[in-house]
N, CA, C and O atoms as CSV, one atom per row, in Angstrom:
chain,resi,resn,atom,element,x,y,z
A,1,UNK,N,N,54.096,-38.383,12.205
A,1,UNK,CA,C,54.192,-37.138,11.454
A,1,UNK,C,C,54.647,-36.024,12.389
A,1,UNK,O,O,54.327,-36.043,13.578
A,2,UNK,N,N,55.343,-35.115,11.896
A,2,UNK,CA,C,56.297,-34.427,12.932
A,2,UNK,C,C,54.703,-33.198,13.024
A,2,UNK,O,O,54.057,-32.770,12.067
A,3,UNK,N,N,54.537,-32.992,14.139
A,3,UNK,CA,C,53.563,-31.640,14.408
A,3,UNK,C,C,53.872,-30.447,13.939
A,3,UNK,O,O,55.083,-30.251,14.038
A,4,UNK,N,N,53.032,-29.166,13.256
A,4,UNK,CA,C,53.717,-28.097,13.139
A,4,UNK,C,C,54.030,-27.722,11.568
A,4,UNK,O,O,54.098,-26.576,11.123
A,5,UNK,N,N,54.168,-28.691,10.978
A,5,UNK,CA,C,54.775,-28.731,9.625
A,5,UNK,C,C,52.946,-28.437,9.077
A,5,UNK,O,O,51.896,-28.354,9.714
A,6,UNK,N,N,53.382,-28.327,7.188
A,6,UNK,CA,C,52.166,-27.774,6.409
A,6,UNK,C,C,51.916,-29.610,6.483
A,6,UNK,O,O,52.799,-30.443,6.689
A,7,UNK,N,N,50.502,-29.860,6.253
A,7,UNK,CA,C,49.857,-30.884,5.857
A,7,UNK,C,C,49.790,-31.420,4.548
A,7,UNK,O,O,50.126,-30.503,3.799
A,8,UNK,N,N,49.508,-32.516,3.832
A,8,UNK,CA,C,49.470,-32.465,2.113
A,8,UNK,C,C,48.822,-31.397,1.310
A,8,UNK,O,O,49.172,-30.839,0.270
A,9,UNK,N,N,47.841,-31.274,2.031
A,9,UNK,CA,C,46.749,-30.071,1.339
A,9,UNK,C,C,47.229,-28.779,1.672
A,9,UNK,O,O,46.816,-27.788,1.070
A,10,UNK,N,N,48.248,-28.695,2.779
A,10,UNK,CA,C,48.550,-27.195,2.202
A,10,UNK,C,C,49.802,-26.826,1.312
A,10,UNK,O,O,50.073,-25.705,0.882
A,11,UNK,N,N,50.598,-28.140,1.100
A,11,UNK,CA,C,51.243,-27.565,0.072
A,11,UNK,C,C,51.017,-27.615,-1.383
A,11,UNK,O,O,50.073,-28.236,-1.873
A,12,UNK,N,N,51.737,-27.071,-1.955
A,12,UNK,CA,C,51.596,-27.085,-3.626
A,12,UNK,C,C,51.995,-28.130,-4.643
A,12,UNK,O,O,53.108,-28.654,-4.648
A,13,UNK,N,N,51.200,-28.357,-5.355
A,13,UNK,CA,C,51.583,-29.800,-6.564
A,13,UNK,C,C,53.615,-29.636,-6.394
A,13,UNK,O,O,54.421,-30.511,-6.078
A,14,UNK,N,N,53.863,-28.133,-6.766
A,14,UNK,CA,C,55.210,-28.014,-7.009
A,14,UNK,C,C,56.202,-28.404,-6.295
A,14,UNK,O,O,57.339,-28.780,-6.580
A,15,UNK,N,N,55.104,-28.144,-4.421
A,15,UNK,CA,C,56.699,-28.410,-3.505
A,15,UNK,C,C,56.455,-29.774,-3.236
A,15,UNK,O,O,57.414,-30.441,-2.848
A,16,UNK,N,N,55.141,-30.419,-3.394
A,16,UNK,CA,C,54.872,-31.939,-3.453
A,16,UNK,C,C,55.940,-32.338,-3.750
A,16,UNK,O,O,56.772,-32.804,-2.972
A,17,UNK,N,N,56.058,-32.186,-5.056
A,17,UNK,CA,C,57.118,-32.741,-6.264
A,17,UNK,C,C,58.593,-32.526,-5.377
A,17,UNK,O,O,59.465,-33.388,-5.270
A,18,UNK,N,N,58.625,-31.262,-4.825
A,18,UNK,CA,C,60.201,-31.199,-4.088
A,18,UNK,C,C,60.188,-32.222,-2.825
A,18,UNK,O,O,61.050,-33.044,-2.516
A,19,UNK,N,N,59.102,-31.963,-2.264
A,19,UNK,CA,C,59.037,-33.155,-1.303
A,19,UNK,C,C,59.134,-34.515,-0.921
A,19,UNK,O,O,58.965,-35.104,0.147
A,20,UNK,N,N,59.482,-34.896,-2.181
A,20,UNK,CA,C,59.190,-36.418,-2.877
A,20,UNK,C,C,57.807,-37.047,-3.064
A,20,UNK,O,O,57.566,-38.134,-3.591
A,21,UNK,N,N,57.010,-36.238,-2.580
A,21,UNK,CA,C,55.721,-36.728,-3.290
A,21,UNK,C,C,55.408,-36.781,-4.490
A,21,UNK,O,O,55.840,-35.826,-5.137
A,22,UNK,N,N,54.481,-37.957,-5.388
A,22,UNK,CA,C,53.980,-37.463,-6.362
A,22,UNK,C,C,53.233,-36.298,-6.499
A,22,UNK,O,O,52.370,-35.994,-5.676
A,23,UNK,N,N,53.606,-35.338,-7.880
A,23,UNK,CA,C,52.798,-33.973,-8.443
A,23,UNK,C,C,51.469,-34.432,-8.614
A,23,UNK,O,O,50.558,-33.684,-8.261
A,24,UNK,N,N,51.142,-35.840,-9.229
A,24,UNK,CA,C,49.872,-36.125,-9.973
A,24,UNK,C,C,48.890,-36.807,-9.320
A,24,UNK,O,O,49.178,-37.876,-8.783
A,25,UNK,N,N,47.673,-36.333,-9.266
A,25,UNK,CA,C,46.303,-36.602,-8.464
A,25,UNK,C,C,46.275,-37.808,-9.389
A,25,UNK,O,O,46.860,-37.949,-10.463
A,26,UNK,N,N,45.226,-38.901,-8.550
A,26,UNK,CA,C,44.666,-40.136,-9.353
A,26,UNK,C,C,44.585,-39.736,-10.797
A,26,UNK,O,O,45.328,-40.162,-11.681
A,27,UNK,N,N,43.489,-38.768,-10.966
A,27,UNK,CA,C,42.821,-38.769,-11.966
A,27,UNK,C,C,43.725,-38.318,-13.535
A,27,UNK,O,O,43.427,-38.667,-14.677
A,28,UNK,N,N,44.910,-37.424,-13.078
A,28,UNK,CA,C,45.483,-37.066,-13.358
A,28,UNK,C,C,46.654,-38.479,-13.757
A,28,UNK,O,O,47.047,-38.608,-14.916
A,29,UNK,N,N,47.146,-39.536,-12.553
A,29,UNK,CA,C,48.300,-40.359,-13.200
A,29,UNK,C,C,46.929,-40.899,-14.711
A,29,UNK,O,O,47.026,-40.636,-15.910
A,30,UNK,N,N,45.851,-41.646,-14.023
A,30,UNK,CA,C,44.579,-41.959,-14.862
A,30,UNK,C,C,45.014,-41.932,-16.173
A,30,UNK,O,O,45.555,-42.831,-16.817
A,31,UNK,N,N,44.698,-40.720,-16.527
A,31,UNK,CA,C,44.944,-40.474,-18.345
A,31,UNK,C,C,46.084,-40.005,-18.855
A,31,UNK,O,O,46.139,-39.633,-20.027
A,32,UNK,N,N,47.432,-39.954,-17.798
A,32,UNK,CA,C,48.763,-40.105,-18.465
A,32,UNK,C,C,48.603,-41.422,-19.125
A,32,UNK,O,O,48.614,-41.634,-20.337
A,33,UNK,N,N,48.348,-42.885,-17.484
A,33,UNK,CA,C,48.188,-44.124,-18.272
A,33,UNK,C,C,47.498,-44.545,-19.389
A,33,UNK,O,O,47.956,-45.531,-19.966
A,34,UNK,N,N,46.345,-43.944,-19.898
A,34,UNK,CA,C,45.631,-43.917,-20.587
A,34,UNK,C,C,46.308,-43.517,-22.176
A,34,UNK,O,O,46.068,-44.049,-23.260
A,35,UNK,N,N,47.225,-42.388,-21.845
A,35,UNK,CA,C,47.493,-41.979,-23.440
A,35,UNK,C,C,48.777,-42.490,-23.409
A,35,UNK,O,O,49.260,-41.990,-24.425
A,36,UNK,N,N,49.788,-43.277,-22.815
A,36,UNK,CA,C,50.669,-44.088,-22.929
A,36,UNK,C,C,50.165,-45.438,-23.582
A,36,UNK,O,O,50.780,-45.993,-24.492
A,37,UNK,N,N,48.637,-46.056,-22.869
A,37,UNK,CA,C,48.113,-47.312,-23.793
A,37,UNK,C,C,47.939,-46.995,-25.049
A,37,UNK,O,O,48.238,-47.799,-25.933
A,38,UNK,N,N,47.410,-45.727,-25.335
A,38,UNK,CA,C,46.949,-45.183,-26.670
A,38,UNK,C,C,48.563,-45.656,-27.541
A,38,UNK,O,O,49.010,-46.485,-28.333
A,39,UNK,N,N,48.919,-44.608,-26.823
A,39,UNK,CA,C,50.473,-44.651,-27.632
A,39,UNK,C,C,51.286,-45.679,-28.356
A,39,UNK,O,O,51.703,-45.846,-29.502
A,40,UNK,N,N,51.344,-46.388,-27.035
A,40,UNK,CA,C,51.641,-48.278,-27.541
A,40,UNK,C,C,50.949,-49.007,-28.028
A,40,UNK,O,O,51.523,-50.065,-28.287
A,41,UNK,N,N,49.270,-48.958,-28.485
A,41,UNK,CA,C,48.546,-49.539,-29.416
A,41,UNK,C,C,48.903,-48.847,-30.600
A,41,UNK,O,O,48.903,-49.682,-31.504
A,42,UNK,N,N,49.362,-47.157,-31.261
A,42,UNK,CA,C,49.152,-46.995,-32.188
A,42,UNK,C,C,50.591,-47.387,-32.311
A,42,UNK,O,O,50.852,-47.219,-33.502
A,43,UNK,N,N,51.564,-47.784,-31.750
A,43,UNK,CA,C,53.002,-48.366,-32.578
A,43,UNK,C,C,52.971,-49.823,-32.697
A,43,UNK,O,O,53.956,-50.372,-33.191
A,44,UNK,N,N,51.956,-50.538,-32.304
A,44,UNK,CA,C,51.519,-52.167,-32.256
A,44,UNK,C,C,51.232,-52.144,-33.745
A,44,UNK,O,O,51.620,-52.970,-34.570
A,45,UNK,N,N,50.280,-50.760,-34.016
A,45,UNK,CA,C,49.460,-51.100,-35.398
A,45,UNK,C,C,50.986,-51.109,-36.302
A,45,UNK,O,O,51.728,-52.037,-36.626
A,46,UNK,N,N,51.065,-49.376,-36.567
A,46,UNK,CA,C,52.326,-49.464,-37.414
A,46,UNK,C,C,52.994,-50.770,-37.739
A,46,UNK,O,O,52.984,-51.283,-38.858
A,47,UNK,N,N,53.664,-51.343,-36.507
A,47,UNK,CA,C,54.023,-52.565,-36.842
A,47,UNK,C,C,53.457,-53.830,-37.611
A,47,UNK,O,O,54.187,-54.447,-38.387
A,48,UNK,N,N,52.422,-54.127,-37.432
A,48,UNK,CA,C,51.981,-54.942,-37.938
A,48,UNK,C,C,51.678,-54.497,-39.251
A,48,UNK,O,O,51.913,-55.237,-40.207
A,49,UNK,N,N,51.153,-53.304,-39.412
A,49,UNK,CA,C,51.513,-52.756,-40.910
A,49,UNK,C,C,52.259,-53.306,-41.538
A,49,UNK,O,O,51.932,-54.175,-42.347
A,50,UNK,N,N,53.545,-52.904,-41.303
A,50,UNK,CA,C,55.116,-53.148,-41.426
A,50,UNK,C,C,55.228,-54.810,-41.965
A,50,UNK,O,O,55.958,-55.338,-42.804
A,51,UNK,N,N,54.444,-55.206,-41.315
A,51,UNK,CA,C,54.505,-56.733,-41.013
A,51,UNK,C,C,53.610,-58.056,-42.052
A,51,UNK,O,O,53.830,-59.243,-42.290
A,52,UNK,N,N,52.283,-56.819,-42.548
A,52,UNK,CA,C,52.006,-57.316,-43.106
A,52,UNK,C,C,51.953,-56.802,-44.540
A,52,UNK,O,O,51.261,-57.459,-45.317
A,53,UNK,N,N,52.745,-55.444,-45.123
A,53,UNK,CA,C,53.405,-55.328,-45.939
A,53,UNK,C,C,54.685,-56.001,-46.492
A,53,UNK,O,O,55.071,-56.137,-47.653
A,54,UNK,N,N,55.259,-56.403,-45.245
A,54,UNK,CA,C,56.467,-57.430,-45.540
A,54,UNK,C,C,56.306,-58.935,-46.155
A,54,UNK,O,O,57.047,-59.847,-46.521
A,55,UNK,N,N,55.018,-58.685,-46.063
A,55,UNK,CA,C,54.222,-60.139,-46.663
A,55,UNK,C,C,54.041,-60.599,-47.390
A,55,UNK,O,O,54.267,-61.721,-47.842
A,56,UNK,N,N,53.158,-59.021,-47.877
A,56,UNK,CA,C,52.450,-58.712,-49.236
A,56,UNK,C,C,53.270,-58.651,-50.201
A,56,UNK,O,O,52.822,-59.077,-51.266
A,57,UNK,N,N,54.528,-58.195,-50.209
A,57,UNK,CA,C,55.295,-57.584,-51.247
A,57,UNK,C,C,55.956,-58.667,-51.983
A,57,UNK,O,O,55.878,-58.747,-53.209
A,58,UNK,N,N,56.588,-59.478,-51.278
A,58,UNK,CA,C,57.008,-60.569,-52.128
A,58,UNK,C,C,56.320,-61.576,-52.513
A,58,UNK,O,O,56.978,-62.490,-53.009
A,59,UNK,N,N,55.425,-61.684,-52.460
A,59,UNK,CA,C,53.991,-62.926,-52.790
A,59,UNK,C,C,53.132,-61.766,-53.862
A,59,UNK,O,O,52.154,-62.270,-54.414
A,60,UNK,N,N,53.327,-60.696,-54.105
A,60,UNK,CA,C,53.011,-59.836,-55.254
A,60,UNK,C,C,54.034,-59.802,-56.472
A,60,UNK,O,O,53.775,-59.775,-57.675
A,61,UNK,N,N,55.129,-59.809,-55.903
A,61,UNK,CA,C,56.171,-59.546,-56.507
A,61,UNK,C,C,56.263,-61.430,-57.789
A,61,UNK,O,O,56.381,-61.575,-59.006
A,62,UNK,N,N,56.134,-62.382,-56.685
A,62,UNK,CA,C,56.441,-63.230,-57.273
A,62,UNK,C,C,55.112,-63.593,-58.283
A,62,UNK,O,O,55.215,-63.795,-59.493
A,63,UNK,N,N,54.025,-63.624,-57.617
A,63,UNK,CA,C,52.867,-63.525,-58.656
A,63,UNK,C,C,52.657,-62.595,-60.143
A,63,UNK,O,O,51.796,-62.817,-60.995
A,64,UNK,N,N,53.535,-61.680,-60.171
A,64,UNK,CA,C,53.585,-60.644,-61.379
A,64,UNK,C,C,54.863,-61.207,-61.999
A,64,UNK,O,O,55.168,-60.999,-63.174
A,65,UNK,N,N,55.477,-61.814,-61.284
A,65,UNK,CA,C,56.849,-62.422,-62.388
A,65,UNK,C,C,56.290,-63.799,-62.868
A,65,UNK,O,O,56.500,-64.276,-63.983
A,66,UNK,N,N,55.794,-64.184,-62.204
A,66,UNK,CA,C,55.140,-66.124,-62.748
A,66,UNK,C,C,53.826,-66.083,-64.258
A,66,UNK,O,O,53.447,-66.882,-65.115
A,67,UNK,N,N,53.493,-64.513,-63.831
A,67,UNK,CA,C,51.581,-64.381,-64.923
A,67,UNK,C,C,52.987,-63.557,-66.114
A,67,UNK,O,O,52.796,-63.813,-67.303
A,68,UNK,N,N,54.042,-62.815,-65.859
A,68,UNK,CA,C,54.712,-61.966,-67.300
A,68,UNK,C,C,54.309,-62.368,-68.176
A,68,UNK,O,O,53.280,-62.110,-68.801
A,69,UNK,N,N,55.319,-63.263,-68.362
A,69,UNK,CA,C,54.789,-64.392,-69.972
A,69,UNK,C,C,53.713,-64.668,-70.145
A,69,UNK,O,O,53.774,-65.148,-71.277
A,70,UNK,N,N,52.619,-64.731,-69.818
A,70,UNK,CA,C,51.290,-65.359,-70.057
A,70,UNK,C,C,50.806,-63.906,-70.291
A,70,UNK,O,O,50.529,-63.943,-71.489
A,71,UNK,N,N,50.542,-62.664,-69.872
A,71,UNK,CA,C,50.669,-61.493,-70.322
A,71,UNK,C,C,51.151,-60.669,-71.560
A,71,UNK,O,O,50.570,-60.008,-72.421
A,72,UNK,N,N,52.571,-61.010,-71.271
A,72,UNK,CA,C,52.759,-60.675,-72.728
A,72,UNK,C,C,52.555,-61.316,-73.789
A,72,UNK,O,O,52.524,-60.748,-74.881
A,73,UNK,N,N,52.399,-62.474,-73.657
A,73,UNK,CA,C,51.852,-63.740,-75.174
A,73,UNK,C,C,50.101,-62.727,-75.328
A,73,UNK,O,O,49.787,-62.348,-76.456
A,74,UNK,N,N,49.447,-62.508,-74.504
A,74,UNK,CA,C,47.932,-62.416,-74.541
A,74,UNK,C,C,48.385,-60.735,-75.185
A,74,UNK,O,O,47.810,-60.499,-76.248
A,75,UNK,N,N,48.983,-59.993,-74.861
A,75,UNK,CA,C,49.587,-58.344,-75.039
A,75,UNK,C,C,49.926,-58.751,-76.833
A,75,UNK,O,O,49.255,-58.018,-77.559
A,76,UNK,N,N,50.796,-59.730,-77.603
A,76,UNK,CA,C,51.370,-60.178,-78.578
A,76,UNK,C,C,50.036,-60.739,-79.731
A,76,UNK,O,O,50.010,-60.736,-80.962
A,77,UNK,N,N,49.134,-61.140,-78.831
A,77,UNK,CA,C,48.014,-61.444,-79.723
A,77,UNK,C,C,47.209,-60.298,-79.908
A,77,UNK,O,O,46.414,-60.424,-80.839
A,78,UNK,N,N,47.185,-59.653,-79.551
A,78,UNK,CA,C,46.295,-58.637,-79.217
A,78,UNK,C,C,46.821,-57.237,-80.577
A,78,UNK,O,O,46.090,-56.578,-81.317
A,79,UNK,N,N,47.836,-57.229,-80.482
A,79,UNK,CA,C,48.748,-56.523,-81.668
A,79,UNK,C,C,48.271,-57.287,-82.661
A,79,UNK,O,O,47.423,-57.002,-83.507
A,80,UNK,N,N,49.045,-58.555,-82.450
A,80,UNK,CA,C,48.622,-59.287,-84.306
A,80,UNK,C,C,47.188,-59.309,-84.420
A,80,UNK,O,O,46.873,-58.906,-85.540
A,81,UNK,N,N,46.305,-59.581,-83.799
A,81,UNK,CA,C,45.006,-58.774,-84.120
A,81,UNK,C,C,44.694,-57.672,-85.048
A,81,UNK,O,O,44.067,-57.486,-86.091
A,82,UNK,N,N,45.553,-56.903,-84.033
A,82,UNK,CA,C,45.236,-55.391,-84.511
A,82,UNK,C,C,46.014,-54.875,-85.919
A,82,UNK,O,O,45.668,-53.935,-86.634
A,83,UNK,N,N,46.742,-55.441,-86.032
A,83,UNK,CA,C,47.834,-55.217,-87.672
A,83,UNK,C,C,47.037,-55.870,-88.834
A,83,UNK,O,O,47.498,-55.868,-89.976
């Protein structure tokens, strides 16, 4: 280390940063990493959302087209009943 010069502690987060040092104390990188995991768990969920709406929809879709007819015959009795 060249003698003479400021030490880590006397310079500033800012000239750190000019210095090529990292700006960010442990604790500080800490809960950047922290709300980056956050971050990428809540776009994991979305997805799987995504994923398991993509699921749902056509296995609904096809179940409401297969029961129609059996619906409307039971909808058809239900009138002639009522007349």
């Amino acid at each position: 280390m060249v003698s003479g010069g400021p030490s880590d502690d006397d310079v500033s987060k800012p000239e750190r940063a000019a210095c090529g040092h990292h700006p960010l104390g442990p604790e500080e990188v800490s809960a950047l990493n922290e709300e980056q995991s956050r971050r990428r768990e809540e776009g994991q969920t979305m997805a799987e959302y995504a994923v398991v709406l993509g699921v749902i929809t056509p296995v609904l879709v096809l179940l409401f087209a297969a029961m129609s007819e059996a619906v409307a015959d039971r909808l058809m009795t239900v009138v002639g009943f009522l007349s």
